[in-house]
ZAKETOR-372282 format. One record per atom (N, C-alpha, C): x, y, z. Coordinates in steps of 0.02 Angstrom, whole numbers, padded with zeros to 5 digits, always signed. Each point is the difference from the previous one (the first is absolute). Layout:
<recs>
XYZ...
</recs>
This chain:
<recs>
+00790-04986+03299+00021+00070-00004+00018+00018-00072-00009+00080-00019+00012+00004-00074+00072+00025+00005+00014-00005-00053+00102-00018-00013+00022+00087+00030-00031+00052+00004+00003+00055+00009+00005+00001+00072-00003-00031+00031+00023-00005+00081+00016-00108+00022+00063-00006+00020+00014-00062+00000+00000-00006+00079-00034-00049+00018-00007-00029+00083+00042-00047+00000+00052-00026+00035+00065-00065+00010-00016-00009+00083-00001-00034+00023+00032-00048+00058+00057-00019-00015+00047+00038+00081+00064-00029-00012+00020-00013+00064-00011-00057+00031+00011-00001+00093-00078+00027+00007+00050+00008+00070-00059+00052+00051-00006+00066-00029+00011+00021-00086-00018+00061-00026-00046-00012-00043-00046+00041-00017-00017+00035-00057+00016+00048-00058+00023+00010-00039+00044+00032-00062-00064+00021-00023-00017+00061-00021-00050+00056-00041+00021+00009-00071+00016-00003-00052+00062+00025-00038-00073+00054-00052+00024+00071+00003-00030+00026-00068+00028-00017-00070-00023+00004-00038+00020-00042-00047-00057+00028-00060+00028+00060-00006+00002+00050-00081+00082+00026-00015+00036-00051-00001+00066+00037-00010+00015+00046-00036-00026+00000-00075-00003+00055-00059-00040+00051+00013-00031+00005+00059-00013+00083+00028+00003+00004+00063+00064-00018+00027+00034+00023+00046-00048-00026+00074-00029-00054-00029-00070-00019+00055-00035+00051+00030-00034+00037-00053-00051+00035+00027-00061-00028+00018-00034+00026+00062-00044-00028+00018-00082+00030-00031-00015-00041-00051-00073+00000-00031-00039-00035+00045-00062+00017-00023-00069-00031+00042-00005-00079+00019+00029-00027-00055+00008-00061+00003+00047-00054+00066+00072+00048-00015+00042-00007+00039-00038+00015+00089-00040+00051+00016-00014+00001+00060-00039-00068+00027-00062-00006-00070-00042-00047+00046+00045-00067+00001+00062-00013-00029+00006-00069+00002+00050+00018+00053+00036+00046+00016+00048+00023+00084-00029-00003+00064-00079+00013+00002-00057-00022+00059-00019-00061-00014+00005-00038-00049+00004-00077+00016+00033-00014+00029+00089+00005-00003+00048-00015+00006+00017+00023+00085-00020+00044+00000-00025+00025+00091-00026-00039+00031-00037-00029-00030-00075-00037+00049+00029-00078+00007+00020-00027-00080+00044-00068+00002+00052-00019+00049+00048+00056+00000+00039+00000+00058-00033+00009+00090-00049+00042+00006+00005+00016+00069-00049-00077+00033-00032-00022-00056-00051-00077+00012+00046-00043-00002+00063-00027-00015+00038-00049-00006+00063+00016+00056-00024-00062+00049+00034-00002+00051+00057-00019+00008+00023-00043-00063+00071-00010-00026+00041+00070-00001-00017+00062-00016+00038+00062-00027+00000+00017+00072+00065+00027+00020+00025+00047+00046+00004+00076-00025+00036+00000-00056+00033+00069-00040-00051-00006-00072-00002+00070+00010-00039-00002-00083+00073+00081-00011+00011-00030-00091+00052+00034-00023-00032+00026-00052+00024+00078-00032-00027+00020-00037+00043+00045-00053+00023-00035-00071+00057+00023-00036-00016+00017-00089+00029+00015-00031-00025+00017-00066+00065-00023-00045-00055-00045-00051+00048-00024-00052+00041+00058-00041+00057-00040-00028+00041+00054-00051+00035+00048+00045+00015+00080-00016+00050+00045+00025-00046+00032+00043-00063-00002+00011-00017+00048+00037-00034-00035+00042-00010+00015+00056-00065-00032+00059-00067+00012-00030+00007+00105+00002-00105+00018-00038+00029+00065-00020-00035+00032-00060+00024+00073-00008-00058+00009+00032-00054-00022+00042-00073+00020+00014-00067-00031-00033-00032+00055-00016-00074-00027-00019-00007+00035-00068-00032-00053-00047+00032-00002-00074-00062+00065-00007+00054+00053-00028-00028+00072-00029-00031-00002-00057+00033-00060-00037-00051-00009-00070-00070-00011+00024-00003-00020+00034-00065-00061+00011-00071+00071+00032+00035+00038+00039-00049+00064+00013-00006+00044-00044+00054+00008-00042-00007+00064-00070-00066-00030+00003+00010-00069-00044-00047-00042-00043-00071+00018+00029+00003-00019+00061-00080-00003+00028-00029+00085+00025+00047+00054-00024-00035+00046+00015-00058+00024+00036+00047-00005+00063-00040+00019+00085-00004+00079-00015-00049+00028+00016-00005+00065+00007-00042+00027+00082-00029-00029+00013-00043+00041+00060+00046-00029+00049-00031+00043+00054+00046-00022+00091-00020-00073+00036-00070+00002-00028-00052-00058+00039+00042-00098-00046+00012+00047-00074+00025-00089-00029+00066-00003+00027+00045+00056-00009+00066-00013+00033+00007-00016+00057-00055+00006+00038-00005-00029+00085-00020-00054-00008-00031-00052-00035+00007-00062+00003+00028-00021-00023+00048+00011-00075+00043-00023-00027+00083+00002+00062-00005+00047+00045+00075-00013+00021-00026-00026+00072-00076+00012+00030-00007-00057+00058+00038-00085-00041-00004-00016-00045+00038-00072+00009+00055+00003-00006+00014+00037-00023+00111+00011+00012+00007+00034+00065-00033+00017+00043+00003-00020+00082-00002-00036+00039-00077-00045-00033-00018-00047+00055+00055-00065-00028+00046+00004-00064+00045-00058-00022+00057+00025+00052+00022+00049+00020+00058+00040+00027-00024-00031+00088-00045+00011-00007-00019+00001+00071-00022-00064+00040-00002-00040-00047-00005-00066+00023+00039-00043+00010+00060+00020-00066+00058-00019+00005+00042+00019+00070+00001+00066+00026+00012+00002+00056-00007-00031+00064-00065+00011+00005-00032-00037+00048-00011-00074-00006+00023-00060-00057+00006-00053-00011+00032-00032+00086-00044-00062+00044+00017-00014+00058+00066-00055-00049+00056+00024-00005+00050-00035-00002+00056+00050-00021+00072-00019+00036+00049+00046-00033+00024+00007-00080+00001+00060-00025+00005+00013-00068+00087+00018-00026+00008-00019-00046+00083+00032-00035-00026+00031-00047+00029+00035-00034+00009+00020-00084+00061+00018-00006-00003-00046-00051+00086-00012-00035-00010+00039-00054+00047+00075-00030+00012+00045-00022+00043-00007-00053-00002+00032-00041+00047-00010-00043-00023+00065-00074+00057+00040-00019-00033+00048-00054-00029+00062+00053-00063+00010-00073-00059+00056+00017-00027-00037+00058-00031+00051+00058-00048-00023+00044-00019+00065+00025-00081+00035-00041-00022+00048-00030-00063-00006+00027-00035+00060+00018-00063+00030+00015-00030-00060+00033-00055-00020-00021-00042-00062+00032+00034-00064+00008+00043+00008-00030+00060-00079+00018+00029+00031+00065+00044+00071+00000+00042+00012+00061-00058-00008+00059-00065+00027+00002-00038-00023+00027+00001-00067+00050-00012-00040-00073-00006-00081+00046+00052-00023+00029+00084+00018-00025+00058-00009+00031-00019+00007+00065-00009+00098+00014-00031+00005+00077-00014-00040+00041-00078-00028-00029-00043-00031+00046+00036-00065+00015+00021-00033-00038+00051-00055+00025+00047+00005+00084+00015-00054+00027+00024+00002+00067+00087+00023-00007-00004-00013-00064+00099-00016+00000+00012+00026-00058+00072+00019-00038-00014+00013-00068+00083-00017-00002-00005-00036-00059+00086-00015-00004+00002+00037-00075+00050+00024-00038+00033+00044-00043+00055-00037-00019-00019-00006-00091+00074+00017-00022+00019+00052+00015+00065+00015-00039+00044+00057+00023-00017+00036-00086-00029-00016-00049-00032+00047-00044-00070+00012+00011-00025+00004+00047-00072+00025+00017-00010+00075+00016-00057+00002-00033-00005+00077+00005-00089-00001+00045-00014+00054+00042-00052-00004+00013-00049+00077+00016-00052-00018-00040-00025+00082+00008-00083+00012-00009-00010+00061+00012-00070+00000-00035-00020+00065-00044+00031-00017-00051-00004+00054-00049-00094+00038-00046-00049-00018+00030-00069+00017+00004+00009+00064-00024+00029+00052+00043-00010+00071-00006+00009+00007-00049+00052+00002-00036+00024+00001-00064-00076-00004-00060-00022-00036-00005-00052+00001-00063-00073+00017+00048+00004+00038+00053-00065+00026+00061-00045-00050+00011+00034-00030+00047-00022-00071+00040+00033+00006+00066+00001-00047+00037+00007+00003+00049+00003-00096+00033+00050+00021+00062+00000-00099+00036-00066+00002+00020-00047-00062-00008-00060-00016-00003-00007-00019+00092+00050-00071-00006+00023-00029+00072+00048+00057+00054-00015+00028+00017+00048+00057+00036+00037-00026+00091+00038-00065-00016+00033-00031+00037+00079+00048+00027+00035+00048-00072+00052+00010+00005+00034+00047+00064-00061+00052+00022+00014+00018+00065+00003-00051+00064-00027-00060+00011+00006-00043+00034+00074-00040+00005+00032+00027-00075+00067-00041+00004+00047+00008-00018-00022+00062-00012+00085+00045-00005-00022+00051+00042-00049+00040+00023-00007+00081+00040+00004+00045-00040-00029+00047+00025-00031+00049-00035+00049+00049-00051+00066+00010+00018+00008+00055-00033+00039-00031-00057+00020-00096-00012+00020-00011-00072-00057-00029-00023-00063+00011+00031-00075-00019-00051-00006+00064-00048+00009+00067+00081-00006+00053-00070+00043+00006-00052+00043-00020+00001+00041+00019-00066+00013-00043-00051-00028-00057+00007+00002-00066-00055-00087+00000-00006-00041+00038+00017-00069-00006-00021+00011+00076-00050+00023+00057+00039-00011+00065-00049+00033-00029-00056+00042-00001-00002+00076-00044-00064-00011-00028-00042-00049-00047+00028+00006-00061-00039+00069-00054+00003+00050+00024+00023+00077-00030-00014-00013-00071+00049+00042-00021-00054+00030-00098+00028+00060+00039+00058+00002-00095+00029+00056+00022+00054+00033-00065-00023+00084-00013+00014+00014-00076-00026-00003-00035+00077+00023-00065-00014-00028-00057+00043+00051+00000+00070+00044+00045-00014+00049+00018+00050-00021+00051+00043-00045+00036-00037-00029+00064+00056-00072-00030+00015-00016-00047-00034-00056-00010+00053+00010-00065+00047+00060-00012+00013+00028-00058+00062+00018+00089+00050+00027+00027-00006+00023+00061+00023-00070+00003+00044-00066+00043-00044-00064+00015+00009-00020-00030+00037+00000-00071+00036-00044-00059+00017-00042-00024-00047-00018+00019-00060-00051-00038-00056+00042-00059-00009+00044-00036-00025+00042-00066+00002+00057-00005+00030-00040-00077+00016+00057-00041+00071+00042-00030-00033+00008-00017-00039+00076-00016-00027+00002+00024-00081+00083+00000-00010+00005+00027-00090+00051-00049-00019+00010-00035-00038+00036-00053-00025+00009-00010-00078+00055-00019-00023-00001-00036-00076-00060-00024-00048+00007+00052-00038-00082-00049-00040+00008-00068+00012+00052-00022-00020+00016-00078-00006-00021-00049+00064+00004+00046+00048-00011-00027+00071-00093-00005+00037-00020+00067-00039-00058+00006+00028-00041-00041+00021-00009-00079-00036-00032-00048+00038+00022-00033+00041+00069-00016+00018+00011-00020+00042+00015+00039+00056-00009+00065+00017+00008+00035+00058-00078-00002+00012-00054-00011-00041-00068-00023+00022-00010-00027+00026+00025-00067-00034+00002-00081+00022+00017-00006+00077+00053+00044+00029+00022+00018+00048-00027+00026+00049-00015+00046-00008-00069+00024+00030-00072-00046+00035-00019-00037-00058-00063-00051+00000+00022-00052+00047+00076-00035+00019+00020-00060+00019-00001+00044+00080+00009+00045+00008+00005+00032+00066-00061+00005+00035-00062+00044-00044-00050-00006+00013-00052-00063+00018+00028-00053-00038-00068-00063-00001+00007-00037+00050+00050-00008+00031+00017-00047+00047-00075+00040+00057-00027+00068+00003-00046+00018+00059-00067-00037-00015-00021-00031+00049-00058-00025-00002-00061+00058-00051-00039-00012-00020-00042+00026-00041-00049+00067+00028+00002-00054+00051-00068+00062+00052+00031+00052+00030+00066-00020+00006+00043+00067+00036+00006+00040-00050+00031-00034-00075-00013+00067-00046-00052+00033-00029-00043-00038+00011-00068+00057-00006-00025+00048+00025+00003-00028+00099-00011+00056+00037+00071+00032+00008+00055+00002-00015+00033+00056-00011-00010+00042-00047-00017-00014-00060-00007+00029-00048-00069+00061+00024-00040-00045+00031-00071+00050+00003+00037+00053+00056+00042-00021+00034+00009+00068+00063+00024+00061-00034+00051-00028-00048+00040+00038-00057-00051+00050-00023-00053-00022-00038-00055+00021-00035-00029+00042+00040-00021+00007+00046-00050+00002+00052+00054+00078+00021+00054-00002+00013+00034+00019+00030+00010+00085-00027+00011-00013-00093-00010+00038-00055-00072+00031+00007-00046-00030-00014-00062+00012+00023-00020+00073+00058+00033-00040+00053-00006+00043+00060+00034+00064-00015+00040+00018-00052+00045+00064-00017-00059+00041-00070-00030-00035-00019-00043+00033-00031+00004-00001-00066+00044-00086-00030+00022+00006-00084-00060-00034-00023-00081-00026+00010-00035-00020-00013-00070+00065-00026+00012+00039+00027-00018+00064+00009+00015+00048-00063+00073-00002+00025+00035+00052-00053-00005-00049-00079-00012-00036+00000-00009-00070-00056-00072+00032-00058-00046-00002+00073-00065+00011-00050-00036+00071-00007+00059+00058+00045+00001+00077-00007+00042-00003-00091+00049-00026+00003+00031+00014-00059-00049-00019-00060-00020-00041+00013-00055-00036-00074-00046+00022-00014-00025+00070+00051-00048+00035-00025+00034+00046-00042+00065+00028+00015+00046+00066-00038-00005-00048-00041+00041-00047-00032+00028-00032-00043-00067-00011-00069-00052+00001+00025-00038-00016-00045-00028+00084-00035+00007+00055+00048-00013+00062-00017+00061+00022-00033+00088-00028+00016+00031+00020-00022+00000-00039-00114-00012-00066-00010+00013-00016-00042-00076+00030-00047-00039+00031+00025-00065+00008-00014+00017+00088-00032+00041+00032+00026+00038+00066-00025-00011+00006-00063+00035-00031-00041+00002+00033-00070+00049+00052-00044+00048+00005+00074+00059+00060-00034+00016+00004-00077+00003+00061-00006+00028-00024-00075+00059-00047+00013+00070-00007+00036+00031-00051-00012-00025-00054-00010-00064-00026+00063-00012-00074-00032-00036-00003-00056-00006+00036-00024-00068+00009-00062+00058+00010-00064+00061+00008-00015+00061+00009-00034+00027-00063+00016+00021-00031+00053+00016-00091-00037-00038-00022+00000-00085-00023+00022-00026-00039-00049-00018+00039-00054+00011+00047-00027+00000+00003-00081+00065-00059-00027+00046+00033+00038+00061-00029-00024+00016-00055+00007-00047-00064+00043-00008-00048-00005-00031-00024-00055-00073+00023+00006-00029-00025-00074+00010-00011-00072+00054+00086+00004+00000-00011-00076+00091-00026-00017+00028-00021+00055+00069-00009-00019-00002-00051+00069-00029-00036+00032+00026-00046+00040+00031+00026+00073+00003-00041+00038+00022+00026+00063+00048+00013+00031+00062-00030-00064+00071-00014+00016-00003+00095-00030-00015+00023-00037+00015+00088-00034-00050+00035+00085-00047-00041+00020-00045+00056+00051+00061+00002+00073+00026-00047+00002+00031-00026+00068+00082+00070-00014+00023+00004-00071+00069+00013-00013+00004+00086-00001-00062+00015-00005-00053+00088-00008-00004-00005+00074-00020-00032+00037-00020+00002+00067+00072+00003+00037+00066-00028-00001+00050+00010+00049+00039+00038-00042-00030+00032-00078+00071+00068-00012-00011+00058+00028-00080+00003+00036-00025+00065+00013+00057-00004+00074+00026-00049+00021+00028+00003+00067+00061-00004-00012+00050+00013-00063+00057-00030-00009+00033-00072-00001-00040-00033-00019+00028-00043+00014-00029-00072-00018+00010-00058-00017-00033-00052-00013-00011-00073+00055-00054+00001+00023+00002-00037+00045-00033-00094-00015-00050+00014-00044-00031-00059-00034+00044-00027-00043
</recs>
């Protein structure tokens, strides 16, 4: 695996770790294909009960690294539809992975990261976690559109129009995380977790897991999954002048000045 995503065996777990600390583990191209390894390693190895999924340094993910799309300047609907089919089918596999999932939280846990938190079975929280999907903001949009599935509809609408974080206390509140604890603690209220879980025979957690799946399914989030990815690719395919004003302001001053232009228009600094 490349150092940008770290795979550990620990017990009957699997440990994921992102691992771009100096940008807040954003998730680049790189980072995905080696996270669908890390999917596949785990769900083939019959040793793993729990596959865990956490981010080095202060943050879990601010998301999916914005430098990395300035750079490659997507313009039509048709490239942005295959460029964000794989930050689905990574979202979506992760979900549907036949084994129970954690993500251990901690920091930012932002747009396509709050995402994968989602799709996870469990989500434990420090108590400085923030979690959101701030897209709108620079005219984007959640790619993976899980969040009505797990919070309901009327705090999707207002943290999707918004853009606004929620902290790790309102989303134990929300049902988005099952427990909130001490940074200091966060692995071991995991650890905790995993020792509870492994003791179930293997096959039981699989086909539980698929009823789970199946179950979601039957409500129509597989659906609403690949309805959204057609908007999503018409929405980033727009061109507003806003998005067309930070990547200027990316290019010619970097992304940390496009990101700081992007949350004063809202009052406020969120990156």
């Amino acid at each position: 695996m490349s150092d940008v995503v770290l795979y550990e065996r620990r017990g009957p777990a699997a440990w994921v770790t992102l691992n771009r600390p100096n940008k807040l583990n954003a998730i680049s191209g790189e980072v995905v294909r080696r996270l669908r390894k890390s999917w596949r390693a785990a769900a083939e190895d019959d040793e793993v009960k729990v596959v865990v999924l956490t981010g080095a340094g202060r943050a879990f993910s601010a998301g999916y690294d914005i430098a990395e799309e300035v750079e490659q300047q997507i313009e039509s609907a048709e490239r942005w539809h295959e460029v964000l089919a794989e930050d689905v089918d990574l979202t979506m596999e992760l979900w549907a992975l036949p084994k129970p999932t954690i993500a251990a939280v901690r920091g930012w846990c932002l747009a396509g990261a709050c995402e994968l938190a989602m799709a996870c079975d469990l989500v434990v929280a420090a108590d400085d976690a923030q979690f959101g999907e701030p897209e709108i903001r620079y005219g984007s949009g959640p790619v993976t559109l899980l969040m009505p599935f797990v919070l309901g509809q009327k705090k999707t609408n207002e943290l999707l129009f918004t853009g606004d974080a929620i902290s790790a206390t309102e989303a134990e509140q929300l049902g988005l995380v099952n427990a909130v604890v001490a940074p200091d603690a966060l692995e071991d209220a995991v650890n905790a977790f995993v020792q509870k879980i492994a003791p179930t025979p293997l096959p039981v957690l699989r086909l539980t897991k698929l009823a789970l799946v199946r179950a979601q399914e039957a409500m129509g989030l597989r659906s609403a999954v690949s309805a959204n990815l057609d908007i999503s690719a018409l929405l980033n395919a727009a061109e507003t002048p806003e998005q067309q004003e930070f990547d200027r302001i990316a290019a010619e001053q970097g992304l940390r000045a496009a990101l700081a232009w992007r949350d004063s228009r809202y009052g406020e600094g969120l990156a």
